[in-house]
C-alpha atoms as a printed R data frame, in Angstrom:
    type eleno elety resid chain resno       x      y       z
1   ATOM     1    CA   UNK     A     1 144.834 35.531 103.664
2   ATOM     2    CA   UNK     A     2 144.933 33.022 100.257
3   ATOM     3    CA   UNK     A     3 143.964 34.161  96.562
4   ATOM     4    CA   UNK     A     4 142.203 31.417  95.915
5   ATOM     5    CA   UNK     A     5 141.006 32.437  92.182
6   ATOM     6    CA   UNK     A     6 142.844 35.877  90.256
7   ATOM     7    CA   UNK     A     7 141.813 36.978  87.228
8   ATOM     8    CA   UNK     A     8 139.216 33.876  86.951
9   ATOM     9    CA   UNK     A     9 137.239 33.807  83.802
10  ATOM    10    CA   UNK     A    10 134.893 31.211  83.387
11  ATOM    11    CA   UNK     A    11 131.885 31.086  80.798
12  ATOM    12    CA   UNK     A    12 129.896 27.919  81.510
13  ATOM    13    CA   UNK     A    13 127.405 27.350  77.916
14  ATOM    14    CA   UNK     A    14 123.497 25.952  78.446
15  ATOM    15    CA   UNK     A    15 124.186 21.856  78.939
16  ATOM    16    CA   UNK     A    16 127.628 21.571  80.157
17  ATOM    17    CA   UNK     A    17 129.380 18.929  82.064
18  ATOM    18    CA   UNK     A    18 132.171 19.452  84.017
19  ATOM    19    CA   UNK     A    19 134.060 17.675  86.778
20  ATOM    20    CA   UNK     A    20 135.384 20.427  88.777
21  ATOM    21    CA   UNK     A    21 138.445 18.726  90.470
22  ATOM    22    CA   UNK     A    22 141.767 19.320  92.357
23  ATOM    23    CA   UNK     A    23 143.237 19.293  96.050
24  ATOM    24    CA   UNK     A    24 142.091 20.052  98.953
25  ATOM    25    CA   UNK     A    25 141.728 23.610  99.947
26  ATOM    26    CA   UNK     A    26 141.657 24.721  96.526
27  ATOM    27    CA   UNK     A    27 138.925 26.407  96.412
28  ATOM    28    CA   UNK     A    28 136.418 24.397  94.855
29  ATOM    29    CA   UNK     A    29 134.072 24.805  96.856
30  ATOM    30    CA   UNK     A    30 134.509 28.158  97.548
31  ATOM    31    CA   UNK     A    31 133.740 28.453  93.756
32  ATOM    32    CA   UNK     A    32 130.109 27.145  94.218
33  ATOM    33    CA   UNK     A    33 129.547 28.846  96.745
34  ATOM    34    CA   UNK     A    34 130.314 31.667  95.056
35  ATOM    35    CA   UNK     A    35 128.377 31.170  92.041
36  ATOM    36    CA   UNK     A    36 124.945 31.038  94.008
37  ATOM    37    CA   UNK     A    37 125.803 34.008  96.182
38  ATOM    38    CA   UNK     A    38 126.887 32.451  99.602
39  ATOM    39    CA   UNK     A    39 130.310 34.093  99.270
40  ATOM    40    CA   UNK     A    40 131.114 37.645  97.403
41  ATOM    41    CA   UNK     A    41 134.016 37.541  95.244
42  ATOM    42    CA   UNK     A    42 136.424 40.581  96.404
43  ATOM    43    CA   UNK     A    43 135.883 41.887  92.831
44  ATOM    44    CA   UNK     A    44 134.222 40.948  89.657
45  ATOM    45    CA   UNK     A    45 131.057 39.640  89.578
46  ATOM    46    CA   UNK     A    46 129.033 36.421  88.929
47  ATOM    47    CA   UNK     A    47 126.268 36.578  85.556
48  ATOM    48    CA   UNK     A    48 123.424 33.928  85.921
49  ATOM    49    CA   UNK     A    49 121.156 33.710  82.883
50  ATOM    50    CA   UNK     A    50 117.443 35.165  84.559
51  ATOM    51    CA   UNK     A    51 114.785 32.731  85.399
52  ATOM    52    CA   UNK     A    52 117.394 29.958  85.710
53  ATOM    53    CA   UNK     A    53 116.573 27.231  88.959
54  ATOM    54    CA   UNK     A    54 119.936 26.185  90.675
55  ATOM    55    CA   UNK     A    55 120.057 23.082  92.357
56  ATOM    56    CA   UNK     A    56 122.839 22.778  95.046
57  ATOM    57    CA   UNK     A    57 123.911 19.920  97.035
58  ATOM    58    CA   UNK     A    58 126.169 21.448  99.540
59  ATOM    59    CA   UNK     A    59 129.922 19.079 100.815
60  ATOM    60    CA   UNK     A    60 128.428 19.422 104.533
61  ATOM    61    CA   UNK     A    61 124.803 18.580 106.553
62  ATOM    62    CA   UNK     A    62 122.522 21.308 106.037
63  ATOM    63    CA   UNK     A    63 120.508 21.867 110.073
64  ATOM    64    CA   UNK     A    64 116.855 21.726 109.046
65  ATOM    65    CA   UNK     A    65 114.236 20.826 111.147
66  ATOM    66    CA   UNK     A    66 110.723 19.379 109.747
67  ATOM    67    CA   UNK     A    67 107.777 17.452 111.605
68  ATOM    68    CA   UNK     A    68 105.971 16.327 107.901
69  ATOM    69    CA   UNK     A    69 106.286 13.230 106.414
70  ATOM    70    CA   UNK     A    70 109.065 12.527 103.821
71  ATOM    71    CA   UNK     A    71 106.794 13.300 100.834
72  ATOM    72    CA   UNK     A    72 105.710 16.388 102.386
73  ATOM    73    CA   UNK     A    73 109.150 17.377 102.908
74  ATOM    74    CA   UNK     A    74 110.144 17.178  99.854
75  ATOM    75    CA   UNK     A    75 106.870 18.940  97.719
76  ATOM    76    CA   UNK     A    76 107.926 21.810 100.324
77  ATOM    77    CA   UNK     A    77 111.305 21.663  99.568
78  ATOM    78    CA   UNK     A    78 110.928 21.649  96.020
79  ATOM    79    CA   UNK     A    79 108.414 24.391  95.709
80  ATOM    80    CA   UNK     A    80 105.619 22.179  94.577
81  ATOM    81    CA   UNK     A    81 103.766 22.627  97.643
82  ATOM    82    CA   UNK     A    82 103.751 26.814  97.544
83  ATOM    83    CA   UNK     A    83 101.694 26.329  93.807
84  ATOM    84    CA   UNK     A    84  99.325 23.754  95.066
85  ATOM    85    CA   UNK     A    85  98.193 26.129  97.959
86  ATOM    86    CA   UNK     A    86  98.794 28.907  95.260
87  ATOM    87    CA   UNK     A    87  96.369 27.107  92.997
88  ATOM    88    CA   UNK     A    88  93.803 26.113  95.776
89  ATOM    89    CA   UNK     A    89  93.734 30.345  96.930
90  ATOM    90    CA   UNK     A    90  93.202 30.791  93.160
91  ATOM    91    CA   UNK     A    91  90.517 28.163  92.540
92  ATOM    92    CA   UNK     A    92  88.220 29.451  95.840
93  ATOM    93    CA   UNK     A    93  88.461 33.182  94.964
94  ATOM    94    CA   UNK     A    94  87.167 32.375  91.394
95  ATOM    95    CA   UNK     A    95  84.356 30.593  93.116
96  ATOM    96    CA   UNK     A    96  83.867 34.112  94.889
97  ATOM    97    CA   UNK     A    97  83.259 35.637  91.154
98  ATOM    98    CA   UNK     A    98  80.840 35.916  88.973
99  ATOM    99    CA   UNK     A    99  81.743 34.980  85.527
100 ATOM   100    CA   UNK     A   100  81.177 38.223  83.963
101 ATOM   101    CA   UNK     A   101  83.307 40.149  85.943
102 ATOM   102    CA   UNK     A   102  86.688 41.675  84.807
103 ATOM   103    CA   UNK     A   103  88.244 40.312  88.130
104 ATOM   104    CA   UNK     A   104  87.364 36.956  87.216
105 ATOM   105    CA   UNK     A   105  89.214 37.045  84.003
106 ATOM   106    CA   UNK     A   106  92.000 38.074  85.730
107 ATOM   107    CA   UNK     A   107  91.910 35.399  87.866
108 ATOM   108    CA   UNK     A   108  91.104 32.954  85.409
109 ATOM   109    CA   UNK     A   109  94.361 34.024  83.516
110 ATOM   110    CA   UNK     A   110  96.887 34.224  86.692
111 ATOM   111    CA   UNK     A   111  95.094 30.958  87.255
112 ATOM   112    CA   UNK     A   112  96.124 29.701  84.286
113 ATOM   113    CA   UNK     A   113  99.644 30.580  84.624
114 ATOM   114    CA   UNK     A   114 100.215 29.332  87.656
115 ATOM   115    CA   UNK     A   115  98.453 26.057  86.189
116 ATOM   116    CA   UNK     A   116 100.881 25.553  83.517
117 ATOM   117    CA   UNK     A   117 103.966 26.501  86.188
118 ATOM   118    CA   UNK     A   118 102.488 23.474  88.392
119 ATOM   119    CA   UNK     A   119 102.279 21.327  85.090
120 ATOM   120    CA   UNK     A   120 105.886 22.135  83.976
121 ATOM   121    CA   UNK     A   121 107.562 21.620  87.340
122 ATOM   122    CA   UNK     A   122 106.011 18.130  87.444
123 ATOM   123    CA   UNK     A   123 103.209 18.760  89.870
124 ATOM   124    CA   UNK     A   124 100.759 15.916  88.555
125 ATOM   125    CA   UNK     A   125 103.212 13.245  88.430
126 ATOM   126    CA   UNK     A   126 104.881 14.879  91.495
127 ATOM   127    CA   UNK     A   127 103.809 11.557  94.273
128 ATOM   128    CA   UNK     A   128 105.058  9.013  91.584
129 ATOM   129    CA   UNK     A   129 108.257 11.033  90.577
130 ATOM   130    CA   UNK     A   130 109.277 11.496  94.274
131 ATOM   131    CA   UNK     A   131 108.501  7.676  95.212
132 ATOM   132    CA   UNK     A   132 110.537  6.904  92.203
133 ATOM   133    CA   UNK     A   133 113.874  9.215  93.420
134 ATOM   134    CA   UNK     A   134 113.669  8.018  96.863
135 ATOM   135    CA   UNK     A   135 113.675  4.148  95.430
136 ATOM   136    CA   UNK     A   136 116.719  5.398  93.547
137 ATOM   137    CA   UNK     A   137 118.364  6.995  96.427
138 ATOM   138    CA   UNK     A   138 117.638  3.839  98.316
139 ATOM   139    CA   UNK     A   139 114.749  4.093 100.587
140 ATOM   140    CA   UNK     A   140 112.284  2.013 101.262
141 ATOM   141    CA   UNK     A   141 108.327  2.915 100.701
142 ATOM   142    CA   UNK     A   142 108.111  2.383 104.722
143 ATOM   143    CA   UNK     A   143 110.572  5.262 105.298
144 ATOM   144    CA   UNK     A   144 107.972  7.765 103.305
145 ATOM   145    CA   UNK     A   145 105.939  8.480 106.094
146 ATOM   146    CA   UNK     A   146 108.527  9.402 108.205
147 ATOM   147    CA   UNK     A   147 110.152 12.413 109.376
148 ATOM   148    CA   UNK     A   148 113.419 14.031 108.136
149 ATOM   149    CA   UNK     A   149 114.780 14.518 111.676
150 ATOM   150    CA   UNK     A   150 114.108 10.867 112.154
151 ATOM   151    CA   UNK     A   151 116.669  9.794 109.703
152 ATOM   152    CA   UNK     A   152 120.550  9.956 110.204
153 ATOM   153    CA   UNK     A   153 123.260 12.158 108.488
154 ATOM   154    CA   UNK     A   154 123.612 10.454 105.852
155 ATOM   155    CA   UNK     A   155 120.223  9.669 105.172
156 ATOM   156    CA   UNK     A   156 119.399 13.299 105.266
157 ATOM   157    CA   UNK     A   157 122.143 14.108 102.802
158 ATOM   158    CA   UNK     A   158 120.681 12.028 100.654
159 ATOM   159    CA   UNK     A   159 117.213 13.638 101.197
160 ATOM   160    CA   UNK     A   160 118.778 16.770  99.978
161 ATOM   161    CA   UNK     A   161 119.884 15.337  96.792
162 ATOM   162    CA   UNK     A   162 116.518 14.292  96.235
163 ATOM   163    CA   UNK     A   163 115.031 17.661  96.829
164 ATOM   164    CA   UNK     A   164 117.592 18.780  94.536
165 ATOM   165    CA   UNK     A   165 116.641 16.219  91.621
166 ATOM   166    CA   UNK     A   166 112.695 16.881  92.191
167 ATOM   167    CA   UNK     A   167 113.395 20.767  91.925
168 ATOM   168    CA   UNK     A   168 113.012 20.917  87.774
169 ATOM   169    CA   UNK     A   169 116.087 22.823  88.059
170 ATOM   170    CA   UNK     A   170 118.250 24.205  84.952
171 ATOM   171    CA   UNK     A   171 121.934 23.831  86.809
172 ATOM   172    CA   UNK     A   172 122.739 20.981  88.956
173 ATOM   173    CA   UNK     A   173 125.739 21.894  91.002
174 ATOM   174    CA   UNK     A   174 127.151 18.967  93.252
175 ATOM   175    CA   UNK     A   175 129.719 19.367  95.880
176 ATOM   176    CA   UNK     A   176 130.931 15.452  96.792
177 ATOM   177    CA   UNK     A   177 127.753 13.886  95.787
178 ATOM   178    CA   UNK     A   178 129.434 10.632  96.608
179 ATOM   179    CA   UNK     A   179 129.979 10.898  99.676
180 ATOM   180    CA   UNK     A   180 126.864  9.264 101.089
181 ATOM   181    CA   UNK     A   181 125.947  6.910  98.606
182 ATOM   182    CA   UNK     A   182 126.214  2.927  98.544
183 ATOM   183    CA   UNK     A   183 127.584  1.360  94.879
184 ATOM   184    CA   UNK     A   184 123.373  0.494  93.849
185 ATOM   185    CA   UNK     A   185 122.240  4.152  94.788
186 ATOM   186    CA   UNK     A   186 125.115  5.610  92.986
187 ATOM   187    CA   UNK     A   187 124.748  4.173  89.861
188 ATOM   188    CA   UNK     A   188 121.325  5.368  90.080
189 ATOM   189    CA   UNK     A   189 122.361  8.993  90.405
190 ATOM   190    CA   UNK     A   190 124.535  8.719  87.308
191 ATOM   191    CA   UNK     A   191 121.707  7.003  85.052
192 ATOM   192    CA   UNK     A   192 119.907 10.714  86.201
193 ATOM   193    CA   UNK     A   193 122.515 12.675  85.495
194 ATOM   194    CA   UNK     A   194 123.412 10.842  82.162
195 ATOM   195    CA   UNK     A   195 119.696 11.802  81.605
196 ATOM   196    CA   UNK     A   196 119.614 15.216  82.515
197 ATOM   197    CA   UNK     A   197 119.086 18.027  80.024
198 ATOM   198    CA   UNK     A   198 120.846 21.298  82.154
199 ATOM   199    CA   UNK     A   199 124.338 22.084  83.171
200 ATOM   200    CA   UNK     A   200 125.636 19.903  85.250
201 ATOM   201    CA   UNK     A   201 129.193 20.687  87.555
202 ATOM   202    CA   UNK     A   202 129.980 18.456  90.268
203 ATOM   203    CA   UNK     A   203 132.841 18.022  92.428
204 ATOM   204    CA   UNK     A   204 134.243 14.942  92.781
205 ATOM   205    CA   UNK     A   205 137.315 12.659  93.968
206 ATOM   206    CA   UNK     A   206 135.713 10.035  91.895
């Protein structure tokens, strides 16, 4: 066996930016996987502020298997799909109520709150924000209506990262993000992050 980490305290404040970097076999890795619950530390424990969306791009090709189209993919991936059917359920069993019934207010206000969920996560502008990433990423509008097991390792890695990026999440934690990108889709990726309001760590030999 290897201590990788002993006595390991690290406090990571709202809107960091770290480069987490060092050999291989480290541990790095192991880290991250550690922080979203993949891997148990032997002792001590991991605190994640409640409520917080983690977005992780993972060193290695995650095996998923999907017969939608790319945009479809990624509205599943991302959770936006799960509060449009959410909202759709909602909107037919008002329809079912009268207006003067106490079950229809509480419809009306879980509604209402799943409404402004959709609306925060981007769901309106959801199409136009995911034909923008992909551009970004470097796809071409032709490759949107096609599968994700139609496209090649690295094509799906990049996929991922997409999912990742369209998932309104709070941390952003990238393991070799690199590793599959061209110079053009690259810089791309860094005008995002250099946009990006969360906490940011990514591991990187760059």
């Amino acid at each position: 066996e290897k201590v990788l980490f002993d006595n390991l305290n690290w406090r990571i404040p709202r809107g960091s930016r770290i480069g987490l970097v060092g050999d291989n076999g480290t541990g790095k890795t192991t880290l991250f996987r550690t922080i979203i619950g993949f891997v148990q530390p032997d002792k001590g424990n991991i605190a994640l502020p409640r409520n917080r969306r983690i977005g992780y791009l993972p060193q290695d090709l995650i095996k998923l298997k999907s017969n939608i189209d790319l945009i479809s993919y990624l509205k599943e991936k991302s959770g936006i799909a799960k509060l449009e059917h959410s909202l759709k359920a909602c909107e037919e069993h008002l329809a079912s109520l009268s207006a003067e019934s106490s079950k229809y207010q509480a419809s009306l206000k879980k509604y209402e709150k799943i409404s402004n969920l959709f609306e925060i996560r981007g769901g309106y502008t959801f199409s136009t924000q995911a034909h923008k990433v992909l551009k970004g990423l470097g796809f071409r509008e032709k490759d949107f209506a096609r599968q994700y097991t139609e496209f090649s390792g690295g094509w799906k890695m990049r996929i991922i990262l997409a999912s990742i990026l369209l998932s309104s999440p709070d941390i952003v934690l990238l393991d070799e993000p690199t590793n599959h990108l061209d110079t053009e889709s690259l810089e791309w990726l860094e005008g995002w992050l250099l946009n990006f309001s969360g906490t940011i760590i990514v591991i990187s030999h760059d």
